[in-house]
N, C-alpha and C positions, 0 to 999 in steps of 0.2 A: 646634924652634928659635924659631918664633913664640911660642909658651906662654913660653920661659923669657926674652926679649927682654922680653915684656908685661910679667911679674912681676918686671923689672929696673928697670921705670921706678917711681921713688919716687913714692908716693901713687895707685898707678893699683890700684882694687883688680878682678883679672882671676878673673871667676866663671866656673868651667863643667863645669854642672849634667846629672848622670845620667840623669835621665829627666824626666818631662813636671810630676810632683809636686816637684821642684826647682826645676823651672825655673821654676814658681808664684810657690814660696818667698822664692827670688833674687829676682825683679822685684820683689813686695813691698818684701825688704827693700833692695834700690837705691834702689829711690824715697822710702825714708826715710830714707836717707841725705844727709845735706846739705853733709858737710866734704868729702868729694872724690870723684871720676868714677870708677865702673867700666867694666868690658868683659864684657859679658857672652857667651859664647864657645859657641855654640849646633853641636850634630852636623847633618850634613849627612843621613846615613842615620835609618832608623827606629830608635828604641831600644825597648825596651822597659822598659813602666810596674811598676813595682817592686808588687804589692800590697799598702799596709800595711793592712790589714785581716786579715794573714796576721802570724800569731805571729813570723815568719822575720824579719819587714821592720819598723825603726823606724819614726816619723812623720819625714816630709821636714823639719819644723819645726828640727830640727837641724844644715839648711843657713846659718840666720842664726849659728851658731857656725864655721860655715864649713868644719868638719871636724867627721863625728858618727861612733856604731855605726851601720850600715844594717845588719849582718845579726849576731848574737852569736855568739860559739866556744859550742860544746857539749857535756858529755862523757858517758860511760856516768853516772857518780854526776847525773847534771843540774847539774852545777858549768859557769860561767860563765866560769871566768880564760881566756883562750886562749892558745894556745902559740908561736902564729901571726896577727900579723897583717899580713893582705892591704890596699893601701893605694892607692884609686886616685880620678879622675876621668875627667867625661864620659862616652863612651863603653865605657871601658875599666872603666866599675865593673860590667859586665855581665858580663866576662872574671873578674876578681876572683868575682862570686857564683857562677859556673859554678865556678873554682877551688875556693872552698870546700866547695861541695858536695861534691866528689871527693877532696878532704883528711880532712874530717868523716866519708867511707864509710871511709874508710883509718883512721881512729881517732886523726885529728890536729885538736887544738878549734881552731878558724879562726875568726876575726872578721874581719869585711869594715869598713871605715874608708872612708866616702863624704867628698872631700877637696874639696869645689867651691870652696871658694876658700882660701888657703892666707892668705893678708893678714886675713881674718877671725880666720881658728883663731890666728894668733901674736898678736891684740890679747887671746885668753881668759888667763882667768889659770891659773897652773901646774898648778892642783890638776885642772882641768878638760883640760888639754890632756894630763896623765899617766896622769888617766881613759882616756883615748879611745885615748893608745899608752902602754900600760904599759913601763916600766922595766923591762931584761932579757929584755923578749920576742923573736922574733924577726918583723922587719918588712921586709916586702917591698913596694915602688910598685909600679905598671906605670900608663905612660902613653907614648904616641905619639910621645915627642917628646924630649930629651935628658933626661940624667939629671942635671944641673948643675939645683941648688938643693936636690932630694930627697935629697942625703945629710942638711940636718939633720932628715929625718924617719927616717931608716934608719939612719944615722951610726953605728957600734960594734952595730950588731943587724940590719942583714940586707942588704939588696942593691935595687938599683932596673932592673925591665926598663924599656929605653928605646932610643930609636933612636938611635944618633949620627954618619949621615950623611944627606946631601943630595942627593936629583934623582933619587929613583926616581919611575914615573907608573906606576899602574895603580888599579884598583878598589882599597879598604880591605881587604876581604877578601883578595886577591891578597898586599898589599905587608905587611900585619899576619900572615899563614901565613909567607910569605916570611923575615920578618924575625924572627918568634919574638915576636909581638905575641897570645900567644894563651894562653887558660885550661891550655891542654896543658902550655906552658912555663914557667907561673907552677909549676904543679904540681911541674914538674921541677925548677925552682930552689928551690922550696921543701925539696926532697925533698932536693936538694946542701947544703942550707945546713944542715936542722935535723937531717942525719945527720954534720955535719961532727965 
């Protein structure tokens, strides 16, 4: 509910960034930006650092578009289209790569979409933003937090895991198992969706 408050307020552009090479990226490009304030929306817990030195992992450089590929769909032929894409931020693009993984053993091409900031990705122009979610695929979020604003990322192709109440307390772990905030469940709604 905080996330989609932030991204309600006009001109406020609300970054938040995967892992530690993100988070680079974003300050950079914050600081050269000069028409109007961000928020930069940093995890409390450890994440883990994506390696792009690893054929798997884009370069973070495609945080300044504000929506990139971080990880590509793959198939037996070595074809790139994916069938599936997974769509997330922060924390939760950790959940997404785990998902893929387990999609891709299963013989489903999964592209993972790192969404740090979503104000960014809608100023690219068409051709680039239809890049990154192809037309007719099917597209799944998952983020912490409601699912108000992600249909026009999922809209007519797939579904957004999200939370949409208020006032639980416990550890991340806890309330993320709890609530179906996890790579297990993206998997499953994937599986409901693209066997529908």
């Amino acid at each position: 509910e905080h996330l989609a408050a932030l991204r309600a307020m006009p001109n406020l552009d609300v970054v938040r960034p995967a892992d530690a090479n993100e988070v680079s990226v974003a300050w950079r490009t914050i600081l050269a930006q000069r028409q109007r304030p961000s928020g930069l929306i940093l995890s409390r817990q450890g994440l883990p650092i994506f390696d792009r030195n690893q054929t798997a992992f884009r370069s973070a450089e495609g945080v300044t578009r504000g929506a990139y590929v971080l990880a590509e769909a793959t198939n037996d032929d070595g074809e790139t289209t994916p069938e599936v894409v997974l769509i997330g931020t922060g924390s939760e693009v950790q959940l997404a790569v785990e998902a893929r993984e387990t999609l891709q053993s299963q013989g489903i091409a999964t592209r993972v979409v790192s969404a740090p900031c979503l104000e960014w990705f809608d100023a690219q122009d068409e051709s680039y933003r239809n890049e990154v979610l192809p037309a007719d695929t099917l597209r799944v979020s998952i983020e912490a937090g409601v699912e108000q604003g992600w249909q026009k990322y999922t809209s007519g192709h797939g579904h957004a895991i999200s939370l949409e109440h208020y006032g639980a307390s416990a550890d991340y772990q806890t309330l993320f198992s709890e609530f179906g905030i996890t790579a297990d469940a993206l998997v499953e709604k994937v599986h409901s969706l693209y066997n529908a």
